[in-house]
C-alpha positions in Angstrom: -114.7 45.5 20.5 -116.4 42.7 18.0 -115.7 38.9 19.2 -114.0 38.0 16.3 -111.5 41.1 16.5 -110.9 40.2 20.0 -110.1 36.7 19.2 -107.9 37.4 16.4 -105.9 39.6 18.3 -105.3 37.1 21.0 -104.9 34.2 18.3 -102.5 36.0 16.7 -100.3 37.3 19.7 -100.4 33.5 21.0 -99.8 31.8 17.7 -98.0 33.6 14.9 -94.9 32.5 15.5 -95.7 28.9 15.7 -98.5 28.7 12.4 -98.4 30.8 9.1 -100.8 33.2 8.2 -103.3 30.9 6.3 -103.8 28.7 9.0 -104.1 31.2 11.8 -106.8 32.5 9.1 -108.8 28.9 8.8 -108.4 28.8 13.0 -110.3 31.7 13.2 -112.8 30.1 10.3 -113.8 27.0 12.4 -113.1 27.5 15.8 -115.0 29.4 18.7 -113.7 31.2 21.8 -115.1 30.2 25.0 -114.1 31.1 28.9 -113.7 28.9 32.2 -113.6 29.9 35.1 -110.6 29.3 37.4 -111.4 25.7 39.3 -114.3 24.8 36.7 -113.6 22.1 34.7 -112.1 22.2 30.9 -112.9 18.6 30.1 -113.6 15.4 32.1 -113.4 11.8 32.5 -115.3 9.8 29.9 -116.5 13.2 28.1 -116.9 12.8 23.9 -114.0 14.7 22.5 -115.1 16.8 19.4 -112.6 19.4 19.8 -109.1 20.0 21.0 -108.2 23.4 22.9 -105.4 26.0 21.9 -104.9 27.5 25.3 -104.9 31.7 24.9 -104.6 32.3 28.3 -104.6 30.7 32.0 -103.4 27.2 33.0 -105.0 24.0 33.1 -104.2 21.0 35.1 -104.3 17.5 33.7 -104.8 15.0 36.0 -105.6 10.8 35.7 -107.7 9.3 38.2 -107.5 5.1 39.5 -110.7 3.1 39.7 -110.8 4.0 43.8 -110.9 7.8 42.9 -107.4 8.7 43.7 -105.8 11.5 41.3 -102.4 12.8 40.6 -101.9 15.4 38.4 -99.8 14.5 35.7 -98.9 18.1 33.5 -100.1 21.7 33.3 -101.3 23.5 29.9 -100.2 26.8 29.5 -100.9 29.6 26.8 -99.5 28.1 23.6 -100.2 25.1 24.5 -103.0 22.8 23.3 -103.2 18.6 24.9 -102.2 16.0 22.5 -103.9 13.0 24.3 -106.7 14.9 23.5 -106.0 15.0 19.4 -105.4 11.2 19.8 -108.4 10.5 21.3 -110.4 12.8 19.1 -109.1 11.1 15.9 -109.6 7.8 17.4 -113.0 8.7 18.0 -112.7 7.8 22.2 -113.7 9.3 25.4 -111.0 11.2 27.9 -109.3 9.3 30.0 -108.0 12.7 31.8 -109.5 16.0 33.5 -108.2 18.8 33.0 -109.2 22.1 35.6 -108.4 25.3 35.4 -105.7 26.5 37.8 -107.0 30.3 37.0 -109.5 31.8 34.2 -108.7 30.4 31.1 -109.3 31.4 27.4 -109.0 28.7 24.7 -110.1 28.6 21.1 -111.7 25.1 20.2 -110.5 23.4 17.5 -112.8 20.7 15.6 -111.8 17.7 15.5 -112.1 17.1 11.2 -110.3 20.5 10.9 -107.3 19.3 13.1 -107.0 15.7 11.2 -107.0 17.8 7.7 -104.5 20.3 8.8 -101.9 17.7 9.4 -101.6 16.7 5.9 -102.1 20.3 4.9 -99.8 22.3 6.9 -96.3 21.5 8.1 -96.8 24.4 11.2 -99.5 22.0 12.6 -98.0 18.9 12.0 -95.0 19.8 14.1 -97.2 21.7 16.7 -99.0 18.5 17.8 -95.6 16.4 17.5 -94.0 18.5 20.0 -97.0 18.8 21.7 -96.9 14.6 22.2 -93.1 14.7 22.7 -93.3 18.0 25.4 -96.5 16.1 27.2 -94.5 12.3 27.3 -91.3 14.3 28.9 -93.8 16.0 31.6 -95.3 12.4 32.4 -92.0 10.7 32.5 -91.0 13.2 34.7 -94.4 12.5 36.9 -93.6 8.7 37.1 -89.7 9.4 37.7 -91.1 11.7 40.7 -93.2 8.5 42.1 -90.4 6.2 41.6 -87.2 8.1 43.0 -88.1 10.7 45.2 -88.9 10.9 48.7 -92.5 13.1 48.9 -90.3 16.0 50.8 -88.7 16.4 47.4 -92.0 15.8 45.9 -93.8 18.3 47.5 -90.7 20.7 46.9 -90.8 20.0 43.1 -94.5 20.3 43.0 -94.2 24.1 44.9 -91.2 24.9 42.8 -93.2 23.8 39.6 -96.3 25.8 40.8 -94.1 28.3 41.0 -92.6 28.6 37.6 -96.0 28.5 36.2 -97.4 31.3 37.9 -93.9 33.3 37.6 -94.3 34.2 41.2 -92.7 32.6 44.7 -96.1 33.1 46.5 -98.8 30.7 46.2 -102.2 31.0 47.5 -102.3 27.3 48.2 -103.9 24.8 51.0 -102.1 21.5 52.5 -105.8 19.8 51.1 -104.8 21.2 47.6 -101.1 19.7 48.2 -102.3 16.7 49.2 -105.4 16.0 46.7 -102.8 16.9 43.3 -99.9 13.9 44.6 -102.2 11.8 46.5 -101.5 11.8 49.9 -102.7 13.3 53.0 -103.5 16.7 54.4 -101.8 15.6 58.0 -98.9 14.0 56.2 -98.5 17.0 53.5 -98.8 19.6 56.8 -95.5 17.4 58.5 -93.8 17.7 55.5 -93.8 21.5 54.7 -92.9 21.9 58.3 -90.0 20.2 57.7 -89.0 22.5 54.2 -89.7 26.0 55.9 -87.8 24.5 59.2 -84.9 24.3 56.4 -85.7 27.6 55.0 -86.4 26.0 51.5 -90.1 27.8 51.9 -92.2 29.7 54.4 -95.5 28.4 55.3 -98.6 29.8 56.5 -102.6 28.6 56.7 -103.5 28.8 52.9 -100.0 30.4 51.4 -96.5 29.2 50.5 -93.8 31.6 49.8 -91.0 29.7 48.0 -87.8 30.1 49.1 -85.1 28.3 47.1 -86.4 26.2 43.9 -85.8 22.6 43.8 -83.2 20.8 41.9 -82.6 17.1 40.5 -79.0 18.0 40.7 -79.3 18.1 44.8 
């Protein structure tokens, strides 16, 4: 099948009921399709943003990393999904101050950056894509900090499986205590003590490299 028949079919089955027609047609105009593999990098630190990403398929992780080189991850992109800190910084004309990697293979069409500052003023879909975009990606880093700031890291790490989880749409995750403990900055041995303590309590079941999820965590516990 031709590239640009392939990439309007995804566009559209992504995207049609979030933009009208002539914009889903100027998307296909100016942007280009391009694949990353699953733990290759999207975007990095300090790397000129030119375009923005709408995710077709896959899921990225954002993360922010402090002047020692410690990182947390901070939100997830998923398909119909694009990262408004991004936009910003396009417009603004500044380097990320993110990375984002790929949690599997990903598909995204790239956006220009002049093409996204026009379509605000031009159509309404767009506007109030990238507003909710902003207010969807402030909620998901309030919700980081709130994790920091009142929970113990047993709950952590339980919110970060059962997040994981809800991503992927499945209770088992091919996942190392080095990939636990690199994503909320901590350590391997201290991560390892901890999910022995959860599948003791039958909240998950842990082996080497994979964690079945047994019962989803809640704020309301």
């Amino acid at each position: 099948m031709d590239k640009s028949l392939i990439l309007k079919r995804k566009l559209y089955h992504q995207y049609s009921e979030i933009f009208e027609d002539a914009l889903l047609q100027e998307i296909l105009e100016v942007g280009f399709m391009k694949k990353i593999k699953s733990g290759d990098l999207l975007i990095d630190i300090g790397d000129e943003l030119t375009h923005i990403p709408l995710i077709l398929n896959g899921v990225v992780k954002i993360i922010r990393q402090d002047k020692e080189g410690y990182e947390l991850t901070l939100f997830y992109l998923e398909p119909g999904h694009t990262c408004a800190i991004s936009f910003a910084n396009c417009i603004n004309k500044k380097k990320s101050i993110f990375r984002g990697t790929t949690e599997s293979d990903v598909e995204a069409v790239f956006i220009p950056v002049n093409s996204v500052d026009e379509w605000l003023v031009k159509y309404k879909s767009w506007r109030h894509f990238i507003i909710d975009s902003y207010h969807f990606r402030l909620l998901e880093m309030v919700d980081s900090i709130d994790s920091l700031a009142f929970l113990t890291l047993s709950n952590r790490i339980w919110k970060y499986l059962t997040d994981k989880v809800k991503i992927a749409k499945d209770i088992d995750l091919g996942i190392t205590h080095q990939n636990i403990a690199s994503d909320l900055n901590s350590s391997r041995v201290v991560v390892t003590r901890i999910l022995q303590k959860l599948h003791d309590e039958g909240k998950i079941y842990s082996t080497r490299n994979k964690v079945k999820v047994l019962e989803l965590f809640d704020k309301a516990l």
